[in-house]
C-alpha positions in Angstrom: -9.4 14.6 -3.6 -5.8 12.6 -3.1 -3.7 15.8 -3.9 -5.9 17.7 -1.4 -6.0 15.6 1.4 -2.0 15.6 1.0 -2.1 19.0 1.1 -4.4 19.2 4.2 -2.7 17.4 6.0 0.7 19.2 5.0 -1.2 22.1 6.2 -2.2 20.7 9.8 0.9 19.0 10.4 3.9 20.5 8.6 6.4 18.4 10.8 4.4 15.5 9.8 6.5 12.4 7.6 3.9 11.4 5.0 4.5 7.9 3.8 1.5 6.8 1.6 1.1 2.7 1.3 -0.3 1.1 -2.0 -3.4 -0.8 -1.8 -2.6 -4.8 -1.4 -3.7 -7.0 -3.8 -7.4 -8.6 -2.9 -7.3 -12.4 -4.1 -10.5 -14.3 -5.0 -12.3 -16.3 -1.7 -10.5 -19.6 -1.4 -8.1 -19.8 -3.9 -5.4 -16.9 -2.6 -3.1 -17.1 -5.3 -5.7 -15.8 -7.7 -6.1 -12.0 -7.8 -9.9 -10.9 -7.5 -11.4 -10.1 -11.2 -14.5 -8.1 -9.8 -11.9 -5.6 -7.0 -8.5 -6.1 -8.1 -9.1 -3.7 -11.1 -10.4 -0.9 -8.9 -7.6 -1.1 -6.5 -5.2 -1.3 -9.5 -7.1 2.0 -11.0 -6.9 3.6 -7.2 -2.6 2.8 -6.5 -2.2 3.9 -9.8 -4.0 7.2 -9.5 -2.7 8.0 -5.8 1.0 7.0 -6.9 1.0 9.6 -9.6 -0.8 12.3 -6.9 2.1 11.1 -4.1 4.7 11.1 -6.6 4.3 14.7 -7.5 4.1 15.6 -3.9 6.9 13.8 -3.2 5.3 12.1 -0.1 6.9 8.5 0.7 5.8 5.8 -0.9 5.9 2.2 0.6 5.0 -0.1 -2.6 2.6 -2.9 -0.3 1.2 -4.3 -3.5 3.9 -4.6 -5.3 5.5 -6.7 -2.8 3.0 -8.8 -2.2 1.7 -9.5 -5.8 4.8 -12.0 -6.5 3.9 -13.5 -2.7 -0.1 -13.8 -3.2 0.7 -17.2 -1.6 1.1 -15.9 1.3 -2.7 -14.8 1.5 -5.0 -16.0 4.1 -7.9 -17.2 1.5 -10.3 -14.6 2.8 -9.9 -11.9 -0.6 -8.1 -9.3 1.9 -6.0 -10.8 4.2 -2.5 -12.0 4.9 -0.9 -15.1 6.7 1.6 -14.5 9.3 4.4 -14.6 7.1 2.9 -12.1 4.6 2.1 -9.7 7.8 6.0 -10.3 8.3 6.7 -9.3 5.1 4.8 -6.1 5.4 5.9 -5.5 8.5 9.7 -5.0 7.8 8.6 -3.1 4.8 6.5 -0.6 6.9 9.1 -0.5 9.3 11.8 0.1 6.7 9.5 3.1 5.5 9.3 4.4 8.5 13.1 4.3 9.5 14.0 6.0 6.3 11.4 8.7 6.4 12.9 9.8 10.0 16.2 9.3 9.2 17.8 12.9 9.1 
């Protein structure tokens, strides 16, 4: 289903700049510097499954988790979200994707 929505959306919008994000990490409920036992496994499974699709169809990729896995102190405690400096963090990462993708 991956490789196919790549390629629908190829289809609909060949102009288009794909840049595909990984998953971040989900951290256990109070205690953000522990990854999630139950989730983090099936977000693992998931980047690694969509990486391989993205790499062979050479869409962007912009490597959220594994930027924030060394920083999972920067999580807000709530299993899925960030503090404001790990939003910074991915923010200049995004950003930096994006700015490459449209260079020329």
């Amino acid at each position: 289903l991956t490789r196919l929505m790549v390629q629908n959306l190829r289809k609909a919008a060949p102009k288009a700049k794909l840049i595909w994000a990984t998953i971040t990490p989900v951290t256990v409920k109070g205690e953000p510097t522990k990854l999630n036992p139950e989730i983090q496994p099936t977000i693992d499974e998931h980047n690694a499954l969509a990486l391989k699709v993205m790499k062979e169809e050479g869409v962007a990729i912009d490597d959220l988790s594994g930027l924030m896995l060394p920083n999972l102190k920067l999580a807000a405690g709530d299993m899925f979200h960030w503090t404001g400096p790990g939003k910074e963090m991915q923010v200049k990462a995004v950003a930096e994707s994006v700015s490459k993708a449209l260079m020329p």
